[in-house]
C-alpha positions as CSV (number, residue, x, y, z in Angstrom):
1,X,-31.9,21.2,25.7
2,X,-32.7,22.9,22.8
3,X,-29.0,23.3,21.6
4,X,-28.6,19.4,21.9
5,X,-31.4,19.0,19.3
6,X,-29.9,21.1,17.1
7,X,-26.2,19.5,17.4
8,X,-28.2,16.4,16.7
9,X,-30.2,17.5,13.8
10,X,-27.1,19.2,12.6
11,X,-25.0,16.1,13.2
12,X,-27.6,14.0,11.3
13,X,-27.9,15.7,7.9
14,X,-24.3,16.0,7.6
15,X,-24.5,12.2,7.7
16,X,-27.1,11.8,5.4
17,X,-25.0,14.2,2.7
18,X,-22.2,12.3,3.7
19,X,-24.0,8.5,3.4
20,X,-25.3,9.7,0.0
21,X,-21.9,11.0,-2.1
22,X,-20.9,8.1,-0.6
23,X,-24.0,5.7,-2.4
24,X,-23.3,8.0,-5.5
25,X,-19.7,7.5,-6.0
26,X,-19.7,3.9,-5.3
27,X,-22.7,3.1,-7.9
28,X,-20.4,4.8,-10.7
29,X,-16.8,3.1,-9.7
30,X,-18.4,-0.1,-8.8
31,X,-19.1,-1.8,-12.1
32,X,-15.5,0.2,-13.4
33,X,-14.0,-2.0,-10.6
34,X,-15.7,-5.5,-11.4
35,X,-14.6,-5.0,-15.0
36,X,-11.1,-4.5,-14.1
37,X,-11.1,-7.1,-11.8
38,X,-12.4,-9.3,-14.6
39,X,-9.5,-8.3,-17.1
40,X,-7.3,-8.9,-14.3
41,X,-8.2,-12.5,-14.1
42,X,-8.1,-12.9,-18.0
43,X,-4.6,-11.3,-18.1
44,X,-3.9,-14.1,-15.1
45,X,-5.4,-17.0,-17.3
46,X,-3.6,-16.7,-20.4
47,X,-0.2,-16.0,-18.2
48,X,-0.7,-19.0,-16.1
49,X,-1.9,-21.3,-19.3
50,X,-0.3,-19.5,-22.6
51,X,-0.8,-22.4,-24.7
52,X,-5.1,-22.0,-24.7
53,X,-6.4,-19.7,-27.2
54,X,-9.7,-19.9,-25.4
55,X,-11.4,-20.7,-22.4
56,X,-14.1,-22.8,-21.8
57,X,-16.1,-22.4,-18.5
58,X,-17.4,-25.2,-17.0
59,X,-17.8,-25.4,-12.7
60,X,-17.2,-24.2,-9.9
61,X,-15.0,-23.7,-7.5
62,X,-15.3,-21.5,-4.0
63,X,-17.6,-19.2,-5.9
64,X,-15.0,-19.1,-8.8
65,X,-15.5,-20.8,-12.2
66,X,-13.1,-23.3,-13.4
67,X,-12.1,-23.3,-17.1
68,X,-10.8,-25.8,-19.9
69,X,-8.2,-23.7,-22.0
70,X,-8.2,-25.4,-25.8
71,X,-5.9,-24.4,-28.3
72,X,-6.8,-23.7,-31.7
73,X,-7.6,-27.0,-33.0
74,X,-10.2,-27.1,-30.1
75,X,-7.8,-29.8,-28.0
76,X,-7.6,-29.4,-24.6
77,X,-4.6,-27.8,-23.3
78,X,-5.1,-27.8,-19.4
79,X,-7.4,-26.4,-17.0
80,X,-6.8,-22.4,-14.6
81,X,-9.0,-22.1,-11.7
82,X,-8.7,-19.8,-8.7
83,X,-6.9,-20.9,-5.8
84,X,-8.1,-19.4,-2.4
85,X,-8.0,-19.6,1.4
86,X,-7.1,-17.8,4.1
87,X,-3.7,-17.2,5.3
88,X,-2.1,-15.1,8.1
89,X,-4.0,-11.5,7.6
90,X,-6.0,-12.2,4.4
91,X,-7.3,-14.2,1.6
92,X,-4.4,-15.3,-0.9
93,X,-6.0,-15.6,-4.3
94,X,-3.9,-17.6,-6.6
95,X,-4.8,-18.1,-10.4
96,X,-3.4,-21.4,-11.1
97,X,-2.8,-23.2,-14.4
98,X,-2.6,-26.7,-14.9
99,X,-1.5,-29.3,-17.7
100,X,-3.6,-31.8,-19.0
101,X,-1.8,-34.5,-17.0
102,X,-2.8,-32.5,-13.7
103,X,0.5,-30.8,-13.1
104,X,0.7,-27.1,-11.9
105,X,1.7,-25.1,-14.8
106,X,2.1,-22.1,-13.5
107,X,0.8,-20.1,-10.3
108,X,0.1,-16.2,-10.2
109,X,-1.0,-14.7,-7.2
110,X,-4.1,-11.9,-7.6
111,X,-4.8,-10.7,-4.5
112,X,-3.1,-10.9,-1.0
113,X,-3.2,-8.8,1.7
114,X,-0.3,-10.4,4.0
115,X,2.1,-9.1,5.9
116,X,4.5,-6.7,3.7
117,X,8.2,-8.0,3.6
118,X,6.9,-11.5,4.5
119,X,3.8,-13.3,3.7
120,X,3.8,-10.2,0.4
121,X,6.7,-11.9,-0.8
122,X,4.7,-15.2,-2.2
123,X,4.5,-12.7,-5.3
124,X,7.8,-13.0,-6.2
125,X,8.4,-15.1,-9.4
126,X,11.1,-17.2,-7.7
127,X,8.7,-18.7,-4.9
128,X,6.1,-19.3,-7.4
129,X,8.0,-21.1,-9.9
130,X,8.9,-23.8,-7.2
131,X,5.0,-25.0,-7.7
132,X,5.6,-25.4,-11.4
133,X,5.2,-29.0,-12.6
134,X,4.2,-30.6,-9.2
135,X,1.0,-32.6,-8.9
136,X,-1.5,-32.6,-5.9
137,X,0.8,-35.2,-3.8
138,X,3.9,-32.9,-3.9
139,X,2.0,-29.5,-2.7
140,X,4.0,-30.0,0.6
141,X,5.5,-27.5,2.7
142,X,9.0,-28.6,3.5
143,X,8.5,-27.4,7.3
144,X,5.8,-30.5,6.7
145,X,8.5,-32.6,4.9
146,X,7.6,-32.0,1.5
147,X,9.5,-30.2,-1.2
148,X,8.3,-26.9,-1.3
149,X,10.5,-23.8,0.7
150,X,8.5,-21.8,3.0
151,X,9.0,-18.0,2.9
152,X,11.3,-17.1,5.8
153,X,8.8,-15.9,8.0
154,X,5.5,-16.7,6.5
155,X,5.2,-20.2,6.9
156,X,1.4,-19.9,7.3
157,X,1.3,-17.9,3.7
158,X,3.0,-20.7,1.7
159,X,1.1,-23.6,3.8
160,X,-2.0,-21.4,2.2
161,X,-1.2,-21.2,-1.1
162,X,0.1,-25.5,-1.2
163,X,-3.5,-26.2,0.6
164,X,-5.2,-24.3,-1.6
165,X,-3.6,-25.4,-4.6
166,X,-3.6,-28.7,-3.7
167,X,-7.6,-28.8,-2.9
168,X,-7.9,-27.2,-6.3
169,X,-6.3,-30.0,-7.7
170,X,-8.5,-32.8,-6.1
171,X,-11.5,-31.0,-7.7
172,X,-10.0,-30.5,-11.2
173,X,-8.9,-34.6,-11.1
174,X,-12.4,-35.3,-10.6
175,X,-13.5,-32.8,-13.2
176,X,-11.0,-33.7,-15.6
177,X,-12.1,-37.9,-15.4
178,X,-15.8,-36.3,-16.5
179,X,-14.2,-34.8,-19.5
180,X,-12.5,-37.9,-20.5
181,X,-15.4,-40.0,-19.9
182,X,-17.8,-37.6,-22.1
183,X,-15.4,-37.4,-24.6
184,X,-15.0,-41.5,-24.9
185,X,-19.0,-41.5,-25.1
186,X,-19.3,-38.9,-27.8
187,X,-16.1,-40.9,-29.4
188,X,-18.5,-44.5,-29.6
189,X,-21.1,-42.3,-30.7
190,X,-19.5,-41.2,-33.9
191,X,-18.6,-44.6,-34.8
């Protein structure tokens, strides 16, 4: 009996050792991690909308903040917002930009975790350019009848990415009619 208290004793402070490096190293790579996570998304916004000199945050959106990208002169130049739901294995998170006249600029895809060879390939720059300059009423799969090609195989992955996009869309319209509305106010104002 003896001998099984001892395994166990044994047993636990290995685990505790363990549990703590553990605790140790993931309080220093942690914040490393969330700051290049954050670069990430800034390198994704000014690909996705190169025209904005800065961004403006202003909502958001599943947990993500939606931004106003101006240009120089301080005129708005579209909107980039994270696109995300759930596809075949994973999340697909999509950094999306969009024109002024609520048309997808340009898509970039941060993080998936789908199924490599199929669902993976919604990275490559020829499936996402096929989202460029469509509205919310185009993001339509063409297995659905719309205009957009699913990946061969990964029909569920680009269904994702269209839906997503597409809700992300419905929210920035509404967003968007705020803008203009404030900036009509501030417009009388002045005169």
């Amino acid at each position: 009996m003896k001998y099984f208290f001892r395994l166990g004793f044994v047993l636990l402070v290995i685990t505790v050792i363990a549990s703590g490096v553990l605790a140790y190293i993931n309080s220093i790579t942690k914040p490393i991690i969330e700051e290049n996570q954050r670069k990430a998304k800034e390198e994704a916004r000014m690909e996705v909308l190169p025209e904005a000199s800065t961004f403006d945050s202003i909502s958001y959106l599943n947990e993500e903040t939606v931004y106003i990208g101006k240009n120089e002169e301080g005129n708005i130049v579209g909107y980039t917002f994270v696109a995300s739901l759930y596809g075949y294995s994973s999340d697909v998170k999509t950094m999306v930009g969009v024109t002024p006249d609520l048309k997808v600029n340009k898509i970039k895809i941060i993080e998936q975790k789908e199924t490599p060879g199929l669902g993976a390939n919604c990275e490559k720059p020829e499936f996402q350019k096929q989202f460029e300059n469509k509205g919310k009423s185009e993001m339509t799969v063409d297995k659905d009848g719309g205009n957009i090609i699913s990946i061969t195989g990964a029909t569920i992955t680009t269904r994702t990415l269209a839906q997503s996009i597409k809700l992300g869309l419905g929210f920035i319209e509404g967003i968007a009619g705020e803008i203009e509305t404030e900036e009509e106010k501030n417009e009388e104002e002045i005169e």
